[in-house]
C-alpha positions in Angstrom: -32.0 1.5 -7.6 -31.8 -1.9 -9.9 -32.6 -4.9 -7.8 -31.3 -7.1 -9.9 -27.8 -5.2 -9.4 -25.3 -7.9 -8.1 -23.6 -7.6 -4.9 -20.2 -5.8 -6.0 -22.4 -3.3 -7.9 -25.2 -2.4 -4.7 -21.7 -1.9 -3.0 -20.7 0.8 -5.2 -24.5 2.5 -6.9 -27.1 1.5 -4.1 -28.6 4.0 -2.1 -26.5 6.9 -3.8 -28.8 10.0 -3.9 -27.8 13.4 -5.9 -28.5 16.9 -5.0 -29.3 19.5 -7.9 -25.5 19.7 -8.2 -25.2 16.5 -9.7 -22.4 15.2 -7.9 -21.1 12.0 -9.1 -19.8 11.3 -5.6 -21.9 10.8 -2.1 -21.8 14.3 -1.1 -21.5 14.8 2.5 -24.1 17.1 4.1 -22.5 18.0 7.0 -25.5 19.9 8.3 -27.5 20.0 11.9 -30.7 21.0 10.8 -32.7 21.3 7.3 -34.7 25.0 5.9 -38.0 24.3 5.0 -40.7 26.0 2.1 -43.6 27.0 5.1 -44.8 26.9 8.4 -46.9 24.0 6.9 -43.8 21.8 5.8 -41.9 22.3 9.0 -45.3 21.1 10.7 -45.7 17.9 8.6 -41.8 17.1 8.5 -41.6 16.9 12.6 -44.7 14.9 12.5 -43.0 12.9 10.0 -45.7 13.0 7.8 -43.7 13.3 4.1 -40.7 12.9 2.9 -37.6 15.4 3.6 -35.0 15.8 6.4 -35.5 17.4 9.6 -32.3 17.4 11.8 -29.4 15.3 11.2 -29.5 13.8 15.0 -32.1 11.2 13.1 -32.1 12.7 9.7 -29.4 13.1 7.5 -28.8 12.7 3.7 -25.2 10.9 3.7 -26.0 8.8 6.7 -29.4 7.8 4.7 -27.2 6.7 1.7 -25.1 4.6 3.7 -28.4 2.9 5.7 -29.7 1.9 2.2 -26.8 0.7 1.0 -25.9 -1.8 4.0 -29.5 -2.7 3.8 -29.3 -3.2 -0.2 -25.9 -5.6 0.9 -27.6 -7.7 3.8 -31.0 -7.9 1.8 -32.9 -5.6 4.7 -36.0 -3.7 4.5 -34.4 -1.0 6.5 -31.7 0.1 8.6 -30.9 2.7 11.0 -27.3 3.7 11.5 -26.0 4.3 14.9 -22.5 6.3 16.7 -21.0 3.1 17.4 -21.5 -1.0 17.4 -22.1 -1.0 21.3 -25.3 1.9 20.8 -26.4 0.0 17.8 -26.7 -3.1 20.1 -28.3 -0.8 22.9 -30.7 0.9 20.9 -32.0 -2.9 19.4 -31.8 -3.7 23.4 -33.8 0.0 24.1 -36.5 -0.8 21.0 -37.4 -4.2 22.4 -37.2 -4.6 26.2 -38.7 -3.5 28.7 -38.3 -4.2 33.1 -38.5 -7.8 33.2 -37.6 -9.0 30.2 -35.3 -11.7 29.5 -32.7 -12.7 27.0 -30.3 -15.5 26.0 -27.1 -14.9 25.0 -24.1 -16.9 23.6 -21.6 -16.9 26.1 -18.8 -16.5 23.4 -19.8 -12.6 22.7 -18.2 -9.1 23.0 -17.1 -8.3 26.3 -18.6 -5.0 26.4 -21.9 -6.7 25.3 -21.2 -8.9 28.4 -21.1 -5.7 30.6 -24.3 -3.8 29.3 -26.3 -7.0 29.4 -25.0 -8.0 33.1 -23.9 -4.3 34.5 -26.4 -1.8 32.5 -29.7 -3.7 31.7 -29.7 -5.9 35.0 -30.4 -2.5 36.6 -33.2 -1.9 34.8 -34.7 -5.3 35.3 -33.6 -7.0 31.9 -32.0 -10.1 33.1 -30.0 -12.4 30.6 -29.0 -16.0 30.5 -25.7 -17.3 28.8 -25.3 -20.7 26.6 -23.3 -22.2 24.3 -23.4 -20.5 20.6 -23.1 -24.1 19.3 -26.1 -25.8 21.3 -29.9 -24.6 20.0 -31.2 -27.0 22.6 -29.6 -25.2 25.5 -31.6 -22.0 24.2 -34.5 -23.6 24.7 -34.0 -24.5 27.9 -32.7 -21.5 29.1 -35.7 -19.6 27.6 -39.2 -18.6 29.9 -42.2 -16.8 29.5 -40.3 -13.2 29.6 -37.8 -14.2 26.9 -37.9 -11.6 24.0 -35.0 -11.9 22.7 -32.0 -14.2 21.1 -28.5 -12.4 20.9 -25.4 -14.1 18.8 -22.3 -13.4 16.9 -21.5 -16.1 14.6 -18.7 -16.4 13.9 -18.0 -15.6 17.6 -15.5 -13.3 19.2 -12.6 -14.4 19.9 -13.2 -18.2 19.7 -14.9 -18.2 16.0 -17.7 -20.3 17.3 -20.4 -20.9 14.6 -24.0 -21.1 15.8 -26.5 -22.4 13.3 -29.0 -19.9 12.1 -31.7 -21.3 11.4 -31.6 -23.4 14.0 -31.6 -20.8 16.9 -34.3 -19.2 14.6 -36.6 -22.3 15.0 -36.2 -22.2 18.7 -36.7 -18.1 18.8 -39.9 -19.0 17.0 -41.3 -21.3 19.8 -40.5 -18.8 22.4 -41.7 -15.8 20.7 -38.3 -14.0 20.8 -36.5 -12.0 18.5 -33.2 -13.7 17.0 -30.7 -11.1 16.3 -27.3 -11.9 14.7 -24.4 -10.0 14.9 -22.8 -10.2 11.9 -19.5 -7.9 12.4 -17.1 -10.6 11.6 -18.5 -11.6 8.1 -20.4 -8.8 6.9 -22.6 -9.2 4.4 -19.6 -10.1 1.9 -19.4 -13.7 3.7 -22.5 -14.1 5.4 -26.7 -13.2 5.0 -28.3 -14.0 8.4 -31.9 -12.6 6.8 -31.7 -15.4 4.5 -30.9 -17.7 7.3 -33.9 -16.6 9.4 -32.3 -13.9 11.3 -34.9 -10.9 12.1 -31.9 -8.7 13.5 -29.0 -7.9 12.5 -26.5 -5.5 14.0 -23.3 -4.1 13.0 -20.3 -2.2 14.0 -19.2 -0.7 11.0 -16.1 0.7 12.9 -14.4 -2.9 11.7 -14.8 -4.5 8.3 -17.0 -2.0 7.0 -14.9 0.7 7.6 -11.9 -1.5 7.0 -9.3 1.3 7.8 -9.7 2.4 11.2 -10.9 5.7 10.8 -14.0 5.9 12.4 -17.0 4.7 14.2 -20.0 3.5 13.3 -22.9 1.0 13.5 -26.3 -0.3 12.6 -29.1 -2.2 13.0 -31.0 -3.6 10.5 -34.5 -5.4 10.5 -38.4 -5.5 8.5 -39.2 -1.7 7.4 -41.9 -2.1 10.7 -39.3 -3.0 13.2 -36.9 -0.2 12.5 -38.9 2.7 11.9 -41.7 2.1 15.3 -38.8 0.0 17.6 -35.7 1.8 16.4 -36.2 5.3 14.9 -37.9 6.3 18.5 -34.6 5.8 20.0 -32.8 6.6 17.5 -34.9 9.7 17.5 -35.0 10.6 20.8 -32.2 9.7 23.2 -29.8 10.3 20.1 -27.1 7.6 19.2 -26.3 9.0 15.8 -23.6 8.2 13.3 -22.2 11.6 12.5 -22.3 12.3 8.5 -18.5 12.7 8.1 -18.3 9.1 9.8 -21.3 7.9 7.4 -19.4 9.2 4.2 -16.7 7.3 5.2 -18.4 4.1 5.9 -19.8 4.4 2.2 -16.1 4.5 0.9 -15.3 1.3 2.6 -18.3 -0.1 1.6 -17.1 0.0 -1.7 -14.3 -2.1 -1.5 -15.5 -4.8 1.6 -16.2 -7.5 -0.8 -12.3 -7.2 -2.0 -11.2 -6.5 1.7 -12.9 -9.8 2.6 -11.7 -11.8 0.0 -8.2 -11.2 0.3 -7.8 -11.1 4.1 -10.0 -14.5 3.9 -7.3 -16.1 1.6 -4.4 -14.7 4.0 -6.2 -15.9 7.2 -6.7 -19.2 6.0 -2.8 -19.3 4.7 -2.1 -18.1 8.3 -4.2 -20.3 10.7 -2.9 -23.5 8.3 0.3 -22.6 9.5 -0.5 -21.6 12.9 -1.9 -25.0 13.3 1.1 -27.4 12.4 3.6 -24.8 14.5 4.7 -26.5 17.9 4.4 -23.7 20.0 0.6 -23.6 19.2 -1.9 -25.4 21.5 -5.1 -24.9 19.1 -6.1 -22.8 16.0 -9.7 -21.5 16.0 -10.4 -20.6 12.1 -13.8 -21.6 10.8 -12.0 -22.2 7.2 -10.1 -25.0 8.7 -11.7 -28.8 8.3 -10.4 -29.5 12.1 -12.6 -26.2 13.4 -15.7 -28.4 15.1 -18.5 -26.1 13.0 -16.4 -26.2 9.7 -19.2 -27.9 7.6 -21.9 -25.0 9.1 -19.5 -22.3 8.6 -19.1 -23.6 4.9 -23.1 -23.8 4.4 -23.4 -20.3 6.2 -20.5 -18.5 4.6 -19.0 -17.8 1.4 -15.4 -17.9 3.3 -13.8 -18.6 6.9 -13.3 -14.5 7.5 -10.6 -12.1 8.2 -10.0 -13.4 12.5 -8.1 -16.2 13.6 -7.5 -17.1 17.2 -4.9 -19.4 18.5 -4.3 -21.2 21.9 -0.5 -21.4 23.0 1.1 -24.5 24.9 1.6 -24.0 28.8 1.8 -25.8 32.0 0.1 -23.1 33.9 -2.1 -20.1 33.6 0.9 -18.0 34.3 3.0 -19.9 31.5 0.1 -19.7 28.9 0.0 -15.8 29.6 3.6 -15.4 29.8 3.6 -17.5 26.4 1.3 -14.7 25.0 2.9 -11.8 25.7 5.9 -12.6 24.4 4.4 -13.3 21.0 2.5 -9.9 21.1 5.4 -8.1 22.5 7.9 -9.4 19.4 5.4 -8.3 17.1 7.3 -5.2 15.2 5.0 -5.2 12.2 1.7 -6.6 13.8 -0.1 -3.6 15.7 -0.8 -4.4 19.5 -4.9 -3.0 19.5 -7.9 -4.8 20.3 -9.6 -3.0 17.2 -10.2 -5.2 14.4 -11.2 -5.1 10.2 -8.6 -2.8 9.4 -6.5 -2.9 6.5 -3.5 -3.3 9.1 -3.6 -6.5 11.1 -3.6 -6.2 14.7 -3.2 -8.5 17.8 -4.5 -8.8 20.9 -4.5 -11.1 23.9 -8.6 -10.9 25.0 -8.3 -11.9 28.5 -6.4 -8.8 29.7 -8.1 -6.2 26.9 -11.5 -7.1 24.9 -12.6 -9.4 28.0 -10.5 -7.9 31.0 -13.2 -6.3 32.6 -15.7 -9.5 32.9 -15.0 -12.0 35.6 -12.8 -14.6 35.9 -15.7 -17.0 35.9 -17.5 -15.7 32.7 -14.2 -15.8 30.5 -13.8 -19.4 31.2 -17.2 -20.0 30.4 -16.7 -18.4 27.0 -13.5 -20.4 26.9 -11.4 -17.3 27.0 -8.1 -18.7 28.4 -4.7 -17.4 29.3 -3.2 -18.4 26.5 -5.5 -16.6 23.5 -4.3 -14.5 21.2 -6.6 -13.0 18.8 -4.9 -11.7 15.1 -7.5 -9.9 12.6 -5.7 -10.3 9.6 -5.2 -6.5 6.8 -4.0 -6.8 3.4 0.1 -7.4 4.2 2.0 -10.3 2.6 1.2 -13.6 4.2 4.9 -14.6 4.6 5.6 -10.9 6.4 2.5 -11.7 9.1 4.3 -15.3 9.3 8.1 -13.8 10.1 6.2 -11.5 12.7 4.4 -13.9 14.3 7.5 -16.8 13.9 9.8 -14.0 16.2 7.5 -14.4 19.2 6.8 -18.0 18.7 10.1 -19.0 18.5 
């Protein structure tokens, strides 16, 4: 592979392999095991010792082309791809920790990453405290002697909070914990947390990278050290693995993310401008906007504000805000009602009932998670059709 290959290029040549066929596309290898020469080459291949594929639960042509392309992209050493986002975030979680651990967390994450830090790891004796994305002080402080690791989506889900970087990276460094970034939301198109400090960084290629909503996937990415003695034992042995159908797929869409991003970008920002001077609208969260309270990070941390905009609706009440909410997802004819996100179609969702519904009461408004959120990830339609969708419901 060229290294000096610019970022649109890596997204189309890096990592692409050829078998004796000469292919010009990725093949896919859809394959369980691998033949081998000798007794001799099976024994050195399952001791790892040379190169060559073994079994396609951690070995697998197509899926290696797509890890050394997303690590070509985010400027990685190495990744390893995993079945999903939420076992990509497990297995970093699996090749770090151990009983009686700690870690800090952004309380504006993932709800399912709420549940297996607070409902999965707790019973194995990883505890984790929560603080604001936006605050590296509060990391700090939150932080002990068993603190190993950092965990933080910037921008945030749903409430596009941006955390500084380099900042939290600073503070991991006192602490002696790993920072790791999730960078689902910007992908390497709009954001590099490596440059930024980040030692970490996890994926779910099921959204952006994808971009369609066809399958699942995810990584994590880290030094060439980290991944193959933390992350290929895991990877290895309890068996998260991205399938090689799903990996040739994510290798398509990696091809066209930086065009995905930059369209969907211009749309968003189109949309949340609007959604902000609309009277029905309590508060537009959009990093691209100069009223979001981290604009001037975001702008030094990303190329563009992204494809996800979140907006607050007036209310007198709980009730009111929710009922408020509903009524805008439930006139949506063109908008799809999912929680899924980074597909070429936009969706909607209200996070308190679906992406969040299963963490408490208490933890939501924490995060800021209130009745009256809707979160849109914006596809590739017209601007002015999202706007007519949305405008119904409003109204």
């Amino acid at each position: 592979m060229n290294t000096d290959w610019q970022f649109d290029t890596l997204a189309v040549r890096a990592g692409t392999t050829r078998s004796d066929f000469g292919e010009h596309s990725e093949a896919l290898f859809l394959t369980s095991s691998f033949v081998f020469d000798s007794a001799a080459q099976a024994a050195h291949r399952f001791q790892a010792q040379g190169e060559g594929f073994v079994y396609s639960r951690f070995s697998n042509p197509t899926v290696a082309m797509f890890q050394d392309r997303l690590a070509a992209l985010e400027g990685a050493e190495a990744c390893l791809a995993t079945s999903t986002g939420m076992s990509a975030i497990l297995s970093c979680c699996l090749g770090v920790l151990k009983a009686g651990d700690h870690i800090v967390s952004s309380h504006s994450i993932f709800g399912a990453t709420v549940q297996l830090f607070n409902a999965i790891l707790a019973r194995f004796g990883v505890t984790t405290s929560y603080v604001s994305a936006t605050d590296p002080s509060a990391w700090l402080r939150a932080s002990n002697a068993n603190t190993k690791l950092f965990y933080v989506e910037t921008p945030s889900n749903p409430l596009m909070e941006i955390a500084d970087i380099t900042a939290l990276k600073n503070v991991a460094e006192k602490v002696g914990a790993l920072l790791v970034v999730d960078n689902c939301f910007c992908t390497p198109a709009l954001q590099k947390p490596f440059a930024l400090g980040a030692d970490v960084v996890i994926h779910s290629a099921t959204k952006f990278i994808d971009g369609q909503g066809r399958v699942l996937g995810g990584a994590v990415l880290g030094s060439k050290s980290f991944i193959q003695d933390r992350i290929g034992p895991i990877l290895r042995t309890a068996g998260p693995s991205l399938s090689p159908f799903n990996a040739w797929i994510l290798l398509k869409g990696l091809e066209t993310l930086a065009i995905r991003m930059e369209r969907q970008s211009i749309t968003s920002h189109a949309l949340a401008s609007w959604l902000k001077s609309h009277p029905a609208v309590d508060r537009v969260h959009y990093p691209g906007l100069v009223s979001h309270p981290q604009h001037a990070l975001a702008m030094r941390q990303q190329t563009r504000g992204g494809a996800v905009v979140s907006f607050e609706l007036k209310g007198a009440t709980d009730e009111q805000k929710r009922a408020n909410a509903w009524r805008v997802v439930d006139h949506c004819k063109m908008i799809s009602i999912t929680a899924n996100l980074g597909d070429t179609r936009s969706t909607i969702t209200h996070p308190a009932t679906t992406t969040h519904g299963r963490v408490s009461a208490e933890v939501r408004q924490k995060a800021g998670i209130g009745e009256g959120l809707l979160r849109l990830a914006i596809g590739l339609e017209d601007e002015r059709d999202l706007r007519a969708d949305l405008a119904r419901g409003l109204a």
